[in-house]
TIVEXDREN-206960 format. One record per atom (N, C-alpha, C): x, y, z; residue in three letters. Coordinates in Angstrom, 1 decimal, always signed. Atoms other than C-alpha are relative to their C-alpha. Example, Ala and Ser with C-alpha at 12.3 -4.5 7.8 and 13.67 -1.06 7.14 Angstrom:
BEGIN
[[+0.9,-1.2,+0.0],'ALA']
[[+12.3,-4.5,+7.8],'ALA']
[[+0.9,+1.2,+0.0],'ALA']
[[-0.9,-1.1,+0.0],'SER']
[[+13.7,-1.1,+7.1],'SER']
[[-0.8,+1.1,+0.8],'SER']
end
This chain:
BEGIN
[[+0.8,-0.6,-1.1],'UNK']
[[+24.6,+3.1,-13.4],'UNK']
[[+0.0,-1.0,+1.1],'UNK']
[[+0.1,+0.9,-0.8],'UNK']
[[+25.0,+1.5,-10.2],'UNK']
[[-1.3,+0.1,+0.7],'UNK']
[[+1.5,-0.1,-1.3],'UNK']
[[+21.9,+0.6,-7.5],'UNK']
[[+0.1,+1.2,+0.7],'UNK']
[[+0.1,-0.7,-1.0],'UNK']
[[+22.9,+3.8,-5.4],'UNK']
[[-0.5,+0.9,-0.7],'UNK']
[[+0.0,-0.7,+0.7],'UNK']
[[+22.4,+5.5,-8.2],'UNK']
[[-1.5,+0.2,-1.5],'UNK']
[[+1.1,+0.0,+1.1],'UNK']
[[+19.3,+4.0,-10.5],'UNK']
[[-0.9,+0.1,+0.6],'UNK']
[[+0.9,-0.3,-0.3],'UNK']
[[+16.5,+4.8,-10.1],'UNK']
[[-1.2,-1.0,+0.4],'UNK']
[[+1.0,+1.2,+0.2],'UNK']
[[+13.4,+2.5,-9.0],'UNK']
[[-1.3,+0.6,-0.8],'UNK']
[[+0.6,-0.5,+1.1],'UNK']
[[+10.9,+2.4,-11.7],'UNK']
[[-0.8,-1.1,+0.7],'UNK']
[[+0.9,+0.8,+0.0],'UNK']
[[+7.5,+0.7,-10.7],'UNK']
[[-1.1,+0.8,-0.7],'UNK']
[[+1.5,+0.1,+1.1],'UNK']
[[+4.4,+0.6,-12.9],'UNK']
[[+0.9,+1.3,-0.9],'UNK']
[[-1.0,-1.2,+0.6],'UNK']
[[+5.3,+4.5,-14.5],'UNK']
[[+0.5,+0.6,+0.7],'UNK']
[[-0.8,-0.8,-0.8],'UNK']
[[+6.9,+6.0,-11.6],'UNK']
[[+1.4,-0.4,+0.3],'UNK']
[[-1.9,+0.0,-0.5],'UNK']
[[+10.8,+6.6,-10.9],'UNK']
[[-0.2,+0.4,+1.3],'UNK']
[[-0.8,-0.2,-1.0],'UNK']
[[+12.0,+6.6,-7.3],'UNK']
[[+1.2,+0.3,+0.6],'UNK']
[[-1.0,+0.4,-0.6],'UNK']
[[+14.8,+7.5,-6.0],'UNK']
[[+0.8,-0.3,+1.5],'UNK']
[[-0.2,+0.7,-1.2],'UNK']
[[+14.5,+6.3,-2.9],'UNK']
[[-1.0,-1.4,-0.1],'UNK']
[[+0.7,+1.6,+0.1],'UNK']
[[+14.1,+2.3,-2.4],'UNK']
[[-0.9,-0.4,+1.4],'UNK']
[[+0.8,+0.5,-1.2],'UNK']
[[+12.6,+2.8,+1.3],'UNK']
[[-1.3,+0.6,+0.2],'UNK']
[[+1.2,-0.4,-0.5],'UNK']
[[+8.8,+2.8,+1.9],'UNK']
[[+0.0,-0.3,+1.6],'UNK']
[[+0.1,-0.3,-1.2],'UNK']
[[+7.7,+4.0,+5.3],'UNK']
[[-1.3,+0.0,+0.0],'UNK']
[[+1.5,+0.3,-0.6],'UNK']
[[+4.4,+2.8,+7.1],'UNK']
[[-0.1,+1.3,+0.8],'UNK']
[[+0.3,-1.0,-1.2],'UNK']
[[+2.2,+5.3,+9.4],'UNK']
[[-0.2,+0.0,+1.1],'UNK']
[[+0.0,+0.1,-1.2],'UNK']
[[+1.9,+3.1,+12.0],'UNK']
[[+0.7,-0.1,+1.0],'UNK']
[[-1.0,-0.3,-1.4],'UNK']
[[+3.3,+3.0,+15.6],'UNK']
[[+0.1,+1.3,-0.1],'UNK']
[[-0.7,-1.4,-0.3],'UNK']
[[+4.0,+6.6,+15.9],'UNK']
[[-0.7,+0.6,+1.1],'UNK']
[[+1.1,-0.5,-1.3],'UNK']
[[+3.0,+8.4,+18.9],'UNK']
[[-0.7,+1.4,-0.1],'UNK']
[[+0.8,-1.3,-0.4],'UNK']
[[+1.7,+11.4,+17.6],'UNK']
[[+0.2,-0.1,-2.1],'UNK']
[[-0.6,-0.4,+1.3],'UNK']
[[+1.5,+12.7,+13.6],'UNK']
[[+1.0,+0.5,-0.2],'UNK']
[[-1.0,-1.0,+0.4],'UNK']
[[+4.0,+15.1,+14.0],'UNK']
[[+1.3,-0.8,+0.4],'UNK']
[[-1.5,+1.4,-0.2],'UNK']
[[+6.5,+12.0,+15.0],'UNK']
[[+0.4,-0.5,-1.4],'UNK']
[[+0.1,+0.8,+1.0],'UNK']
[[+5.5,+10.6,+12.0],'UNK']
[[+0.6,+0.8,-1.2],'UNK']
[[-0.8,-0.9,+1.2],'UNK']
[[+6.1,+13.6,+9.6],'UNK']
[[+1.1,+0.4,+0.0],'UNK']
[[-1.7,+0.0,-0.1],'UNK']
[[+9.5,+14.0,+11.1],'UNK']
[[+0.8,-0.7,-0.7],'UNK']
[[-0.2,+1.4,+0.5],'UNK']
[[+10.0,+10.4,+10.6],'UNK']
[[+0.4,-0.3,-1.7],'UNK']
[[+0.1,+0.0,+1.8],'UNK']
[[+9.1,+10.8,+6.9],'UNK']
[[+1.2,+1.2,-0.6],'UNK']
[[-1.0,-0.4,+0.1],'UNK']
[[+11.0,+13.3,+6.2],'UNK']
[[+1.7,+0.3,+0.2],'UNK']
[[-1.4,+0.7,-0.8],'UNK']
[[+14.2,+12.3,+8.0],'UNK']
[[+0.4,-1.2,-0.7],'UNK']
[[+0.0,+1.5,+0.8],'UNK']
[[+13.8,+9.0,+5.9],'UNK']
[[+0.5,+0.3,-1.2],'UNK']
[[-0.4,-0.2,+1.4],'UNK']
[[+14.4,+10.2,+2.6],'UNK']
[[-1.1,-0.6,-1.3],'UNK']
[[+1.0,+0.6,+0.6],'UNK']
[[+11.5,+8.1,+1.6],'UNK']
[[-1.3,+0.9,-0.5],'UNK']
[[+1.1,-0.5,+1.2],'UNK']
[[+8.9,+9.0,-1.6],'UNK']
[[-1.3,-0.9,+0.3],'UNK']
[[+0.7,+0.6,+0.2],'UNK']
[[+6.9,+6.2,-0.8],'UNK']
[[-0.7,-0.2,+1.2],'UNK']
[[+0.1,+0.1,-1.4],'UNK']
[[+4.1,+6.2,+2.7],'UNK']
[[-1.0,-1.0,-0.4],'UNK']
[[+1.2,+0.9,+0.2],'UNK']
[[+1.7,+3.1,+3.0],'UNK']
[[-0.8,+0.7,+1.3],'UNK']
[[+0.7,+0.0,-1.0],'UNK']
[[-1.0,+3.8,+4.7],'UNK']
[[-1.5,-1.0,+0.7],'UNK']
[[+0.4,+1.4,-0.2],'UNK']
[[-3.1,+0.7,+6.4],'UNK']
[[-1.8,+0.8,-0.2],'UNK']
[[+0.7,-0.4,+0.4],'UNK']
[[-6.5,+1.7,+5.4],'UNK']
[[-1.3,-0.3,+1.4],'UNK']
[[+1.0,+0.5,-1.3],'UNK']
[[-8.5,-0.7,+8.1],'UNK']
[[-0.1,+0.9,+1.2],'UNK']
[[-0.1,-0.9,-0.6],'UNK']
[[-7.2,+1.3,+10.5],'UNK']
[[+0.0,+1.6,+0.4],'UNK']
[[+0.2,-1.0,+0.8],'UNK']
[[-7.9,+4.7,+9.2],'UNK']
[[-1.6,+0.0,+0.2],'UNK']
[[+1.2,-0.2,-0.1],'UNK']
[[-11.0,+6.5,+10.2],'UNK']
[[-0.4,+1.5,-1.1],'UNK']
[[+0.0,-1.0,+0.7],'UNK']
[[-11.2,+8.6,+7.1],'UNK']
[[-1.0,+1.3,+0.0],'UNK']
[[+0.9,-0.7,+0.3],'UNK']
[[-14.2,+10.3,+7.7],'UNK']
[[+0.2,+1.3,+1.2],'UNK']
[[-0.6,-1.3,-0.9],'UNK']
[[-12.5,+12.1,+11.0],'UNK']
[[-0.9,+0.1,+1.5],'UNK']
[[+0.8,-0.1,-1.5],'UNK']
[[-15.3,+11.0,+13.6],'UNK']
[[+0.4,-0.8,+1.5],'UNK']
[[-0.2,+1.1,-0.6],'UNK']
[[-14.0,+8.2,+15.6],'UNK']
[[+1.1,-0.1,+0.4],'UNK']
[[-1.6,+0.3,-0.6],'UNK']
[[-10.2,+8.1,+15.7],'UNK']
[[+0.8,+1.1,+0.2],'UNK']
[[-0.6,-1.2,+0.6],'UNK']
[[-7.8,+10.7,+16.1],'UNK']
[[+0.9,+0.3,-0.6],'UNK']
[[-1.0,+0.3,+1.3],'UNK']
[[-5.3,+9.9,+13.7],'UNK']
[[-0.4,+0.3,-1.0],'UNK']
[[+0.3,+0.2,+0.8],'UNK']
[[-7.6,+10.4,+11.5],'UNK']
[[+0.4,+0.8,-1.4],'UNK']
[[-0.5,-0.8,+1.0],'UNK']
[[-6.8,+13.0,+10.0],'UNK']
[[+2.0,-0.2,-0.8],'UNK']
[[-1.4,+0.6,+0.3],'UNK']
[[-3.1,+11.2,+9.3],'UNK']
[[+0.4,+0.8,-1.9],'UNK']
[[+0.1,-0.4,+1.3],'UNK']
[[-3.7,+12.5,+5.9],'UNK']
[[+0.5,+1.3,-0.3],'UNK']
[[-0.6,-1.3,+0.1],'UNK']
[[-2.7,+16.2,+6.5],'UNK']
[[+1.3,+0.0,+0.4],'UNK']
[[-1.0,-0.5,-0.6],'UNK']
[[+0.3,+15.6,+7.9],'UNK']
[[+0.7,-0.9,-1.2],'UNK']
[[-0.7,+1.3,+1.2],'UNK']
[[+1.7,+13.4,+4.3],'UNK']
[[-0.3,+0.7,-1.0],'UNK']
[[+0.0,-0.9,+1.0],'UNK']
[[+2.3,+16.0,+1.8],'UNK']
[[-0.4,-1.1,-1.8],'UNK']
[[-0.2,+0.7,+1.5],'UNK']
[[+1.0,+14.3,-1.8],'UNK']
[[+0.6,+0.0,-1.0],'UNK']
[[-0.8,-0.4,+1.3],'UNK']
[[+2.9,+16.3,-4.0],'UNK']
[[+1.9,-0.6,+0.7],'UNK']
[[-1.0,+0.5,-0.6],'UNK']
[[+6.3,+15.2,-1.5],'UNK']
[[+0.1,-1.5,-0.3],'UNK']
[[+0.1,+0.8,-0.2],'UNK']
[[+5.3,+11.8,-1.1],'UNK']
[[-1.2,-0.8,-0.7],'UNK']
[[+0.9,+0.8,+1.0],'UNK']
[[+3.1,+8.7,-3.5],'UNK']
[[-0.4,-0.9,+1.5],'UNK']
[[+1.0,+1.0,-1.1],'UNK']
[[+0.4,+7.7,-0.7],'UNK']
[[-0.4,-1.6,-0.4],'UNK']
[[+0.5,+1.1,+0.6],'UNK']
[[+0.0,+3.9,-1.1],'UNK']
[[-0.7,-0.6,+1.1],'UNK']
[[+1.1,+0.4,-1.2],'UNK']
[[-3.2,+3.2,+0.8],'UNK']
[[+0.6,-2.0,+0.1],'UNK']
[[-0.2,+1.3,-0.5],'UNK']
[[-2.5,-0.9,+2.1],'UNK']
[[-1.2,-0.7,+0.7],'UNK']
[[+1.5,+0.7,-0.5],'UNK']
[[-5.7,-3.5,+2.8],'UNK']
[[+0.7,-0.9,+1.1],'UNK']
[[-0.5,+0.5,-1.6],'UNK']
[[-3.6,-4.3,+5.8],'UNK']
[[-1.4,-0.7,+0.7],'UNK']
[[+1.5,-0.1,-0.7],'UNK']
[[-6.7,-6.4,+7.9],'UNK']
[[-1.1,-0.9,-1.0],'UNK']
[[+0.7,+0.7,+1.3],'UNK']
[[-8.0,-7.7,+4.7],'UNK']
[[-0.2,-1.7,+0.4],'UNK']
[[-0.1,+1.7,-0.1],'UNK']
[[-9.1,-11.4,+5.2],'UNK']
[[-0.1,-0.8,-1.3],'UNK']
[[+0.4,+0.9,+1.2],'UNK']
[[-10.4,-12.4,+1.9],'UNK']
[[+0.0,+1.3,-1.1],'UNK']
[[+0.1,-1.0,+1.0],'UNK']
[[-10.3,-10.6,-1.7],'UNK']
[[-1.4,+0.7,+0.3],'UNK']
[[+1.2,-1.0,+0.4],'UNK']
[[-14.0,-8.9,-1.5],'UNK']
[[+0.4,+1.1,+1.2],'UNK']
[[+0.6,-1.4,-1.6],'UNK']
[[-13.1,-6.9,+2.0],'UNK']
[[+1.7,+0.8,-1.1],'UNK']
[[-0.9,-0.4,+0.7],'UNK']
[[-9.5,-6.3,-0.2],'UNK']
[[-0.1,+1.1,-0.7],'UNK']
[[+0.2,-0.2,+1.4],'UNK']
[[-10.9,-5.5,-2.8],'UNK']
[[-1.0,+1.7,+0.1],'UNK']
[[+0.2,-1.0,-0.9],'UNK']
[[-13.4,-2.7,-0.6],'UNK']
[[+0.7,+0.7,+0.1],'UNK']
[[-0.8,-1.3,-1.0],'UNK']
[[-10.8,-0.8,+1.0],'UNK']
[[+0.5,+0.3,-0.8],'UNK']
[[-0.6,-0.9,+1.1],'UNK']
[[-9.0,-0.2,-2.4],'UNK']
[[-1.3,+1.3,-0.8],'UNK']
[[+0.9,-0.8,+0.6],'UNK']
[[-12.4,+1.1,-3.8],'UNK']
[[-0.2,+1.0,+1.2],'UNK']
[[+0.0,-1.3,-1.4],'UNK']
[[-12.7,+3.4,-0.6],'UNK']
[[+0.9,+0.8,+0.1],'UNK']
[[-1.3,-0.6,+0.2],'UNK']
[[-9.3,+4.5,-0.7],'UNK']
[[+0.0,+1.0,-1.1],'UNK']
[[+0.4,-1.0,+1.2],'UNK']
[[-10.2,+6.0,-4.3],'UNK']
[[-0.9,+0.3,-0.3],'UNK']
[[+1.4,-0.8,-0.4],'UNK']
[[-13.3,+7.2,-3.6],'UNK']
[[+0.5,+1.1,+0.7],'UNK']
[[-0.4,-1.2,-1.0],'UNK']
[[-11.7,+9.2,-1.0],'UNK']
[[+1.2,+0.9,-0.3],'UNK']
[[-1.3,-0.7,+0.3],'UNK']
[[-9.2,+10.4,-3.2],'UNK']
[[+1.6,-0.2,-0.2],'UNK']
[[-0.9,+0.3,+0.4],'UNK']
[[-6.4,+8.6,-3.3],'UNK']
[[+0.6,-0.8,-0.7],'UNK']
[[-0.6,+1.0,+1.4],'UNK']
[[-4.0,+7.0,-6.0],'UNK']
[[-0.6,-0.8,+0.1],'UNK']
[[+0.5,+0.9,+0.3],'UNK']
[[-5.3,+4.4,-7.5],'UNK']
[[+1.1,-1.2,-0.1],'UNK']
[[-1.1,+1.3,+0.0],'UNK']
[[-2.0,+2.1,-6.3],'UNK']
[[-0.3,-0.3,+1.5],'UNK']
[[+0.5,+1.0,-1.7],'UNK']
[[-3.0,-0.5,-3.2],'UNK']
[[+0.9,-0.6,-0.1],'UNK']
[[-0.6,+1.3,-0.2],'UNK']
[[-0.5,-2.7,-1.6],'UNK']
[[-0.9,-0.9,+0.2],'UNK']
[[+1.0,+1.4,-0.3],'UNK']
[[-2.6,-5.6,-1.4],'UNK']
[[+1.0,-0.3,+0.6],'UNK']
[[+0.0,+1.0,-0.7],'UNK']
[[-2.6,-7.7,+1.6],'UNK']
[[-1.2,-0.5,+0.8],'UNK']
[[+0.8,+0.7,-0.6],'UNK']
[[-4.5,-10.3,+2.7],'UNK']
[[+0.5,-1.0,+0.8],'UNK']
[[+0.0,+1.0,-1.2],'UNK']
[[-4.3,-12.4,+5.9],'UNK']
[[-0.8,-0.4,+0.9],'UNK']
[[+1.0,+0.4,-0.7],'UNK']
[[-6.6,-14.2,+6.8],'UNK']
[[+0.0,-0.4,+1.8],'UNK']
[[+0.2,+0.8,-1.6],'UNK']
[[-5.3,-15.5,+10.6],'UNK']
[[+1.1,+1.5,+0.1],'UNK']
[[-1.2,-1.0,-0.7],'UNK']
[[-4.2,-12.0,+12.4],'UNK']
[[+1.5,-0.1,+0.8],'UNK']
[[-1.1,+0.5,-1.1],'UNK']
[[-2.2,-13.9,+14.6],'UNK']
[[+1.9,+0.0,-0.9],'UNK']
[[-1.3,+0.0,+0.3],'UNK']
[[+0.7,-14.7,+12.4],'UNK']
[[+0.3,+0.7,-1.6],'UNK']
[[+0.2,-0.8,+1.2],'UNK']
[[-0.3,-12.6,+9.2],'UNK']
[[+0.6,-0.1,-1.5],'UNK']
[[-1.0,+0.7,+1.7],'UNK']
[[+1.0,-14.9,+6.1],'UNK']
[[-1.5,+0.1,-1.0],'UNK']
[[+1.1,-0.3,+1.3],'UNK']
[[-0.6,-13.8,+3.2],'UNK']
[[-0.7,-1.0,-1.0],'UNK']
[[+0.5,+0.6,+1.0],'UNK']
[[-3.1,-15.7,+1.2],'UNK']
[[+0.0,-0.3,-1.0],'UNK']
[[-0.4,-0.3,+1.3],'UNK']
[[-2.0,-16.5,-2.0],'UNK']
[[-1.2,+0.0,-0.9],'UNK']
[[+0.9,+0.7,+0.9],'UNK']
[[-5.2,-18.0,-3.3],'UNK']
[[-1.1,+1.6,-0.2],'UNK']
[[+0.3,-1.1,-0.2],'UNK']
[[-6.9,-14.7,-2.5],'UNK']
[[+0.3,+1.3,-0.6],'UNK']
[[-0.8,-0.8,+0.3],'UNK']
[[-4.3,-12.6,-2.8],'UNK']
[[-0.1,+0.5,-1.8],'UNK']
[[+0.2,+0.2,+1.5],'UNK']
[[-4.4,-13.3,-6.7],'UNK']
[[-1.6,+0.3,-0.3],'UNK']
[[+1.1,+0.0,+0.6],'UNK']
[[-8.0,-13.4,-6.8],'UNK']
[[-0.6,+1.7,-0.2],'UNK']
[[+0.5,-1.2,-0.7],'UNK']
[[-8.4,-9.8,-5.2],'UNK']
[[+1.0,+1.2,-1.5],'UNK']
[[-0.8,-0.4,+1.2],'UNK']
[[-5.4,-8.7,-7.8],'UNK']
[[-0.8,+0.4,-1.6],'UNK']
[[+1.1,+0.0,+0.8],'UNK']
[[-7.1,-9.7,-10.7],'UNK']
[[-1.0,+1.2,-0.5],'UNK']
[[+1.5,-1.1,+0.1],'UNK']
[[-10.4,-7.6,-9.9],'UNK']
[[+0.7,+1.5,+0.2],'UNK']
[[-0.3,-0.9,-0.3],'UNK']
[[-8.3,-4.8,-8.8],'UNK']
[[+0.6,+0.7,-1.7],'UNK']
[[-0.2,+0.0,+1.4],'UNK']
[[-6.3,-4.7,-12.4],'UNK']
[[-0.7,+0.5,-0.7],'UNK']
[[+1.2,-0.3,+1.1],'UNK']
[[-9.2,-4.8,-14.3],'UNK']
[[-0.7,+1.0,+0.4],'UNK']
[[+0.7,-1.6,-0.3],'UNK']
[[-10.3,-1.6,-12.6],'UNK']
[[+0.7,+1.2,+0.0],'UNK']
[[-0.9,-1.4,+0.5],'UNK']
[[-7.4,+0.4,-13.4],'UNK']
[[+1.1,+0.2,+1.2],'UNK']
[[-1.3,-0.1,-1.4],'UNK']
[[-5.2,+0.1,-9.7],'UNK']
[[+0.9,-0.7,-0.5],'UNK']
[[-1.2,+0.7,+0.0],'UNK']
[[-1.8,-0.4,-9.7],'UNK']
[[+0.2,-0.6,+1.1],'UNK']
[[-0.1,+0.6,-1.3],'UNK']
[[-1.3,-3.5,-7.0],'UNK']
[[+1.2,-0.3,-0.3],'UNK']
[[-1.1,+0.0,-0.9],'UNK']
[[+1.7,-3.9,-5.3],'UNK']
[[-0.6,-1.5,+0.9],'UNK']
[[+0.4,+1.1,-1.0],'UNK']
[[+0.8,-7.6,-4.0],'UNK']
[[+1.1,-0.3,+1.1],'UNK']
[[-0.5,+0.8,-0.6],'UNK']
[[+2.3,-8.7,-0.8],'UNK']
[[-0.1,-1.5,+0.4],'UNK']
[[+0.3,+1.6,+0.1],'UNK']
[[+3.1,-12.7,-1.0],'UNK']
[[+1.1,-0.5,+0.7],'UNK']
[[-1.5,+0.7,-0.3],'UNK']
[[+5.8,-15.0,+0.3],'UNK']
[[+0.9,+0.2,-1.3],'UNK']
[[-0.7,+0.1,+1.0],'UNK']
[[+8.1,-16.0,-1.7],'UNK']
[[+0.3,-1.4,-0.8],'UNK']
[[+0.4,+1.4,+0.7],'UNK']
[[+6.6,-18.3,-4.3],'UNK']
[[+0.7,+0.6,-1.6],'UNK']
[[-0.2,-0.3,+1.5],'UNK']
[[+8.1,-17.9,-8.1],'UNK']
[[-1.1,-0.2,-1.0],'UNK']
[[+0.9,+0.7,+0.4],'UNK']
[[+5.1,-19.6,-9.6],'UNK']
[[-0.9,+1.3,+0.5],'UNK']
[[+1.2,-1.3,-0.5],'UNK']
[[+2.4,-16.8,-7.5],'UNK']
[[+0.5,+1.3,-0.7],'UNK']
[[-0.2,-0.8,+0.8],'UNK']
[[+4.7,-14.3,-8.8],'UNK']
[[+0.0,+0.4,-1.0],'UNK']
[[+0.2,+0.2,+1.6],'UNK']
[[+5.0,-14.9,-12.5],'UNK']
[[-1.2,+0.5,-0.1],'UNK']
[[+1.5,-0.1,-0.2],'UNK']
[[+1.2,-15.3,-12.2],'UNK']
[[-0.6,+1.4,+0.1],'UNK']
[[+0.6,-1.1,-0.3],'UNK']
[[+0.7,-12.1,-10.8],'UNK']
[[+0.2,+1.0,-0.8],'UNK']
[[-0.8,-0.8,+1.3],'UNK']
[[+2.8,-10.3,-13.0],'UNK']
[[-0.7,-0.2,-1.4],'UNK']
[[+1.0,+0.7,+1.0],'UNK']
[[+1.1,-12.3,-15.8],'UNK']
[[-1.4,+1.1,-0.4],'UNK']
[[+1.4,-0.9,+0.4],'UNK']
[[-2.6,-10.4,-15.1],'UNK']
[[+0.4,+1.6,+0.2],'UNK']
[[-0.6,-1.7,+0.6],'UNK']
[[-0.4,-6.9,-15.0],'UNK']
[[+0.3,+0.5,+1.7],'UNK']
[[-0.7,-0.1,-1.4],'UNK']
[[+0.7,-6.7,-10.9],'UNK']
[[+0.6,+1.0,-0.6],'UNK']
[[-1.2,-1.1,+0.1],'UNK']
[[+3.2,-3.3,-10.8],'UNK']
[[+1.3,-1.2,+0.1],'UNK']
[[-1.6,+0.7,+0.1],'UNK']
[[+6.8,-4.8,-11.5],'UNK']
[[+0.8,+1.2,+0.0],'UNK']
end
């Protein structure tokens, strides 16, 4: 079976598409649903910080109707996250409000150049784990943070 051809397999789910597609930048939803579907991509993150789920405040908000869930595996993202406890928040909000229980974790603490925390990043993991979320940690590229993460049960 070649790569064009196998499938990606993270935590229990098969893929057969390797490209996830963000919600942001787009200038309207219906750019974005195009977008998605023109992609070929199963997989949509969506940055959670920026997300006014409750529908009063922003008007994207509703970004949620226009991302079919049975098409597409919503992976809410703690995009904005500075430290594991605000992390670690926006996943429990995220599934409170109904969505999968898989977060890309990210934390960065200095907006400006947005390199992920490792010390954090791990600690936020961890708590998330042991509550039943599948994390998807965003990190550099340390071998050592990896292992580790993988270690307390990270999606691989």
């Amino acid at each position: 079976m070649s790569l064009e051809t196998a499938p990606l397999t993270i935590a229990d789910r098969k893929f057969d598409s390797r490209l996830f597609l963000g919600t942001g930048k787009f200038s309207s939803n219906e750019a974005m649903r195009d977008a998605l579907a023109a992609s070929g991509t199963q997989v949509v993150t969506v940055a959670l910080r920026r997300a006014d789920l409750s529908g009063n405040n922003d008007p994207y908000a509703n970004i949620l109707e226009f991302i079919d869930p049975e098409q597409y595996l919503i992976l809410p993202n703690t995009s904005g996250a500075m430290n594991a406890d605000e992390a670690v928040r926006l996943a429990k909000l995220a599934a409170a409000a109904g969505l999968p229980k898989w977060i890309k974790l990210e934390i960065h603490p200095d907006p400006r150049y947005l390199l992920p925390d490792p010390v954090e990043t791990f600690d936020a993991a961890k708590t998330l784990v042991a509550e039943g979320f599948t994390v998807l940690p965003y990190i550099n590229a340390d071998p050592v943070l990896a292992k580790r993460l993988q270690d307390i049960g990270t999606a691989t």
